[in-house]
Legacy VTK file of the C-alpha trace (Angstrom):
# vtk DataFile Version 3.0
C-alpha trace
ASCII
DATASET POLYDATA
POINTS 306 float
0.000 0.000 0.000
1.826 3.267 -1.405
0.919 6.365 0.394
0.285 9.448 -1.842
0.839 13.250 -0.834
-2.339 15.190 -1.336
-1.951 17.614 -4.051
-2.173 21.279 -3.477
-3.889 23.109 -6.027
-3.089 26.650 -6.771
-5.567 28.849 -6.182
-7.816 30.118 -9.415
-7.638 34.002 -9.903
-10.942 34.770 -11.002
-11.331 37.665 -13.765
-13.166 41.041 -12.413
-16.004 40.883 -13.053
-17.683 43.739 -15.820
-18.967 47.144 -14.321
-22.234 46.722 -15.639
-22.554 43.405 -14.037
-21.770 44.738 -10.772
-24.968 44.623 -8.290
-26.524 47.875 -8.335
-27.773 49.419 -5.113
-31.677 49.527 -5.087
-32.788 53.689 -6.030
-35.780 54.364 -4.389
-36.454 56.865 -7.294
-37.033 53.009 -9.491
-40.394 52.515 -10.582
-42.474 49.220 -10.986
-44.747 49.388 -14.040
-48.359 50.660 -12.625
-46.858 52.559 -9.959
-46.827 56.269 -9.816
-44.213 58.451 -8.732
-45.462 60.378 -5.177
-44.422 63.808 -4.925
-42.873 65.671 -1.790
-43.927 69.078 -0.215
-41.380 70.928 -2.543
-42.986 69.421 -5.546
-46.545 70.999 -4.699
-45.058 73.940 -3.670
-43.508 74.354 -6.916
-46.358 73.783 -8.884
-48.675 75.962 -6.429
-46.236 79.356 -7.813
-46.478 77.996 -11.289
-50.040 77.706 -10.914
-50.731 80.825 -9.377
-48.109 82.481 -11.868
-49.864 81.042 -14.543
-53.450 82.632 -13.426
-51.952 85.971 -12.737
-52.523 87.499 -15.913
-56.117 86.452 -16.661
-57.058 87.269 -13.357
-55.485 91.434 -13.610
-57.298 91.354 -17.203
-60.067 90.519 -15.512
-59.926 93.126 -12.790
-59.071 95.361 -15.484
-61.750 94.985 -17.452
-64.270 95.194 -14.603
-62.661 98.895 -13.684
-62.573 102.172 -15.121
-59.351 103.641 -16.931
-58.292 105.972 -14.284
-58.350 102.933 -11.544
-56.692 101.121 -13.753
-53.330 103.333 -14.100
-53.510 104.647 -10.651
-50.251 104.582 -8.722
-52.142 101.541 -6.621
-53.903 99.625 -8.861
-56.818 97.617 -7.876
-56.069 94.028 -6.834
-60.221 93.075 -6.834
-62.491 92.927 -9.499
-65.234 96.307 -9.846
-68.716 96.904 -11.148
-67.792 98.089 -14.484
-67.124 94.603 -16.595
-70.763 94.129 -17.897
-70.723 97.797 -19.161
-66.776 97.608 -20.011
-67.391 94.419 -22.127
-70.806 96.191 -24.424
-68.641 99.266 -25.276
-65.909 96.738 -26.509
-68.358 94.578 -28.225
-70.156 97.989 -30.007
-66.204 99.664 -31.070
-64.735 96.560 -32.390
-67.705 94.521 -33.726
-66.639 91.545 -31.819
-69.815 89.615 -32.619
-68.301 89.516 -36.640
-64.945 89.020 -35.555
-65.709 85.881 -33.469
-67.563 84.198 -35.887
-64.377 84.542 -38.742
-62.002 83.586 -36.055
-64.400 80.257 -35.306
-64.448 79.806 -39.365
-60.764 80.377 -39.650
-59.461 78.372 -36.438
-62.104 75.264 -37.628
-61.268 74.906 -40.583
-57.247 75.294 -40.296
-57.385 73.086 -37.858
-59.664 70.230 -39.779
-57.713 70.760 -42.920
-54.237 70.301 -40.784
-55.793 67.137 -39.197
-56.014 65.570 -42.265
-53.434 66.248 -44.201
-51.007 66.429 -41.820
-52.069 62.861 -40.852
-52.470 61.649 -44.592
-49.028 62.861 -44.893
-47.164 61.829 -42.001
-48.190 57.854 -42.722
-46.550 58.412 -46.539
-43.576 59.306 -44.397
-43.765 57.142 -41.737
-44.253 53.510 -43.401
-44.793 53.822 -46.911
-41.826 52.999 -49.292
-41.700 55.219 -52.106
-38.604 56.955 -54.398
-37.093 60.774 -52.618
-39.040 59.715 -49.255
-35.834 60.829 -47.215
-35.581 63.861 -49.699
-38.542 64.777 -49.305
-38.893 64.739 -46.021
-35.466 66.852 -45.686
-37.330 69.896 -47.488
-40.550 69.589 -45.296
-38.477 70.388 -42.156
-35.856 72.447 -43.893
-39.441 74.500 -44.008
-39.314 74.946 -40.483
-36.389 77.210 -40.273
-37.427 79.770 -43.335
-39.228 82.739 -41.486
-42.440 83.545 -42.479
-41.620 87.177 -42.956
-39.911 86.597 -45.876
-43.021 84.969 -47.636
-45.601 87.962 -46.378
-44.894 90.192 -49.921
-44.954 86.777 -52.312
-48.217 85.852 -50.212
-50.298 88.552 -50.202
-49.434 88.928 -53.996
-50.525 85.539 -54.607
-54.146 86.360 -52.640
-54.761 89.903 -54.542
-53.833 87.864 -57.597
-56.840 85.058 -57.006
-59.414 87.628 -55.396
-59.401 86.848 -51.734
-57.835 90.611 -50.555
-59.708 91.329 -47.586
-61.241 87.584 -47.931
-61.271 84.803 -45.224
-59.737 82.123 -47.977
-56.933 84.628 -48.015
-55.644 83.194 -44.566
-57.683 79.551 -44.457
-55.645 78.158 -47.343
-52.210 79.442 -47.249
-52.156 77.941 -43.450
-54.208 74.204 -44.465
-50.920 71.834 -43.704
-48.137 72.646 -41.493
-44.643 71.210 -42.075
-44.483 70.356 -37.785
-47.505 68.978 -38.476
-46.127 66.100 -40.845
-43.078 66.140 -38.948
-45.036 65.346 -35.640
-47.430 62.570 -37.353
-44.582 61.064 -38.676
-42.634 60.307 -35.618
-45.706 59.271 -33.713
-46.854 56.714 -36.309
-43.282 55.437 -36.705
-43.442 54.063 -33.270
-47.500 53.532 -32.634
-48.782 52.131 -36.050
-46.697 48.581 -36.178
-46.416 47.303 -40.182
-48.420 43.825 -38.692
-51.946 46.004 -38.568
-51.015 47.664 -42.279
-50.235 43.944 -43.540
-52.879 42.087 -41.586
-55.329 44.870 -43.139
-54.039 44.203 -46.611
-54.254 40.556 -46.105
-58.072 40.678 -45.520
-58.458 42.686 -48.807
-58.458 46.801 -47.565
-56.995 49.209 -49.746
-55.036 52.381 -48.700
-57.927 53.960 -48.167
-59.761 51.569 -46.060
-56.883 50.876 -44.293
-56.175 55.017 -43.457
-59.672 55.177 -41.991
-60.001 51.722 -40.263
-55.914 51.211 -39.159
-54.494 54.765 -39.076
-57.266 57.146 -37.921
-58.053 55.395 -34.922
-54.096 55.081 -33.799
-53.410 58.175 -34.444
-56.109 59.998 -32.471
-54.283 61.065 -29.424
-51.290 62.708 -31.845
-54.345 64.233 -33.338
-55.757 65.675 -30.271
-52.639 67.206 -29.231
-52.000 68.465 -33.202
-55.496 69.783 -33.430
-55.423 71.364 -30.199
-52.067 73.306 -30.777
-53.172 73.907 -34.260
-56.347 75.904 -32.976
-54.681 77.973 -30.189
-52.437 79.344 -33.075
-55.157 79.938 -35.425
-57.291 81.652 -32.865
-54.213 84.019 -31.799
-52.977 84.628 -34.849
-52.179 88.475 -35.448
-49.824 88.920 -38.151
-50.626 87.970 -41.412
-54.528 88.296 -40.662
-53.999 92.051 -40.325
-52.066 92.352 -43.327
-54.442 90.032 -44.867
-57.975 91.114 -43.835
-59.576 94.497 -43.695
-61.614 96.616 -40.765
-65.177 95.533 -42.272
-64.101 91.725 -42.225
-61.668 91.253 -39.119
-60.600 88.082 -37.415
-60.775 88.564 -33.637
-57.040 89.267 -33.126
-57.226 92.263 -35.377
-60.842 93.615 -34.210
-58.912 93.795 -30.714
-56.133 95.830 -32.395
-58.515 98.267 -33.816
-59.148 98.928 -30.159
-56.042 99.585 -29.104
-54.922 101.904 -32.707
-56.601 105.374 -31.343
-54.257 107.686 -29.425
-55.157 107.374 -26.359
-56.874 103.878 -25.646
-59.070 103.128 -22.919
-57.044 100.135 -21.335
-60.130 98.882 -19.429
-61.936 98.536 -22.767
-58.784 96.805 -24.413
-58.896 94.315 -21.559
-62.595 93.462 -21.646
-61.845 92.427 -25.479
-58.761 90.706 -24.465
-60.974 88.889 -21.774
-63.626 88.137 -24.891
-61.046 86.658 -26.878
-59.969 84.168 -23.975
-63.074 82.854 -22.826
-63.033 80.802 -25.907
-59.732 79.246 -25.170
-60.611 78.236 -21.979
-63.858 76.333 -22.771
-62.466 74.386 -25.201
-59.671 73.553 -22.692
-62.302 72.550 -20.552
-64.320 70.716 -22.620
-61.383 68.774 -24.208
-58.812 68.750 -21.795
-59.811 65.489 -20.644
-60.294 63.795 -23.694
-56.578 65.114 -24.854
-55.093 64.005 -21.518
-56.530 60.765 -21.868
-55.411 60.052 -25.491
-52.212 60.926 -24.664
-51.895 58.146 -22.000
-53.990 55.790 -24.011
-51.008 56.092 -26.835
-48.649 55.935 -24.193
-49.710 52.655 -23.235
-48.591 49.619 -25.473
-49.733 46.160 -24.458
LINES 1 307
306 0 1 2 3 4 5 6 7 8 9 10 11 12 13 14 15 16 17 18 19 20 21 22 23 24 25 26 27 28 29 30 31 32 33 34 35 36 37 38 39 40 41 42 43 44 45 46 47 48 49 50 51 52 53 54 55 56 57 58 59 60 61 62 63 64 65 66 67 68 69 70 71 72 73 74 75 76 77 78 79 80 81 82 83 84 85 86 87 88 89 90 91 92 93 94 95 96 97 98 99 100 101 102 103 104 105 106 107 108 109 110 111 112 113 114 115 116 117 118 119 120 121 122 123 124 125 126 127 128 129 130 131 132 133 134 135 136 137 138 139 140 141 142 143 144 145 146 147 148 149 150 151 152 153 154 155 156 157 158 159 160 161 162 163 164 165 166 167 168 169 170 171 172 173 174 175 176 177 178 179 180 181 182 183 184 185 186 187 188 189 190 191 192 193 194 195 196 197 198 199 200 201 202 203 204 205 206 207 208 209 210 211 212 213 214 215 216 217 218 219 220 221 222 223 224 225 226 227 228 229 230 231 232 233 234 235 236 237 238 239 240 241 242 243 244 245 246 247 248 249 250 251 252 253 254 255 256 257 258 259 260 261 262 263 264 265 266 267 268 269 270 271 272 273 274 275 276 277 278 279 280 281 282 283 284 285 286 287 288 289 290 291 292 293 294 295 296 297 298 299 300 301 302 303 304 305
């Protein structure tokens, strides 16, 4: 019977292991999917002065428009609301024809906003997944778009309109303004990620054609892009100043321009100004409250893939 030494084996060096393998401490700023982020005392106090910052101004233009002109510019102005806004708001509906200008702003801002709708939406699914010859280029000169100011297209413009008929017309700013090249732009990159190519081909399997499949596929994905779109769209058309004045005349004013005509005499009454400044808002802030909802809600309905 031989005897044998046990064998000593040299230890095995073991490689580092990779940083990103490295156990991570837990962050107690990780979230589970479902759970919502809870937010400290600085977080509501911090949107308590943007919320109150935010109200500020509608809530002076209402004070001024509920005071006289002289209370108004006083060395202490008025920090509540007077008697005077009923009576303020009639003089500024009589001077500036507001009743006119609210319907042509309601015609203009509807149908800019429809028109963008759907051709920005037609457009941005060409982009976005069909394959077709100078899609890249073409795309290129849509956003290269974005960086031309419109300034420099005012005198070509307003040529074009005189030339057609529509000086002093409302077609003279509806159609120059029916598509938007952010409007393509931002249909594009939604559908790239929220229209996948199985609904297009499952669609064209069971025999729908482009159009078909644009109405039953892409219209229904695409509504919470479209909410946003349309909403951002509208809030532009409705405060849109610029080329409307050059555009339009006194007898056929959008609302922007009727409440410029207000302010154009020498000496303005600023309490009048700000009654139609508080016209022009209430608007605004009913179809915020009517839609709101609805646009929040789309927005976290696309946000949601399953």
């Amino acid at each position: 019977m031989t005897l044998t030494s046990p064998t000593h084996t040299a230890p095995v060096k073991r490689a580092p292991a990779p940083k990103g393998d490295a156990p991570r401490r837990p962050s107690r700023f990780r979230m589970g999917a479902g759970q919502q982020m809870k937010g400290g005392p600085f977080a509501y106090i911090a949107l308590a002065v943007v919320g109150f910052g935010s109200l500020l101004p509608l809530y002076w233009t209402l004070v001024a428009a509920s005071r006289t002109q002289d209370e108004v510019l006083a060395s202490t102005p008025p920090f509540l609301p007077g008697g005077k806004l009923l009576e303020n708001v009639q003089t500024a509906w009589e001077q500036a024809n507001l009743g006119k200008a609210i319907l042509n702003s309601v015609i203009v801002s509807s149908s800019i906003t429809l028109a963008t709708l759907f051709f920005c939406t037609l457009a941005g699914y060409a982009f976005a997944k069909m394959r077709f010859r100078g899609r890249g280029w073409l795309m290129t000169a849509v956003i290269a778009t974005l960086t031309i100011p419109p300034q420099l297209s005012v005198v070509p413009l307003f040529m074009m309109m005189s030339g057609l008929g529509w000086g002093g017309q409302l077609e003279s700013v509806i159609f120059p303004t029916l598509v938007s090249a952010f409007g393509v732009f931002f249909m594009r990159q939604y559908l790239i990620e929220a229209l996948p190519y199985e609904l297009i081909e499952a669609a064209k399997i069971d025999g729908a054609n482009n159009l078909r499949i644009v109405v039953s596929v892409v219209l229904p994905v695409a509504r919470p892009a479209m909410m946003v779109l349309g909403m951002l769209t509208f809030v532009q058309a409705w405060n849109d100043f610029f080329w409307p004045y050059l555009a339009l005349n006194q007898q056929n004013p959008t609302l922007q321009v009727a409440l410029g005509q207000l302010s154009a005499s020498y000496t303005p009454d600023q309490s009048i100004v700000m009654a139609g400044a508080l016209i022009s808002t209430l608007p605004l802030l009913v179809v915020f409250v009517v839609f709101g909802k609805r646009i929040v809600g789309g927005i976290m309905s696309g946000a949601v893939k399953g």
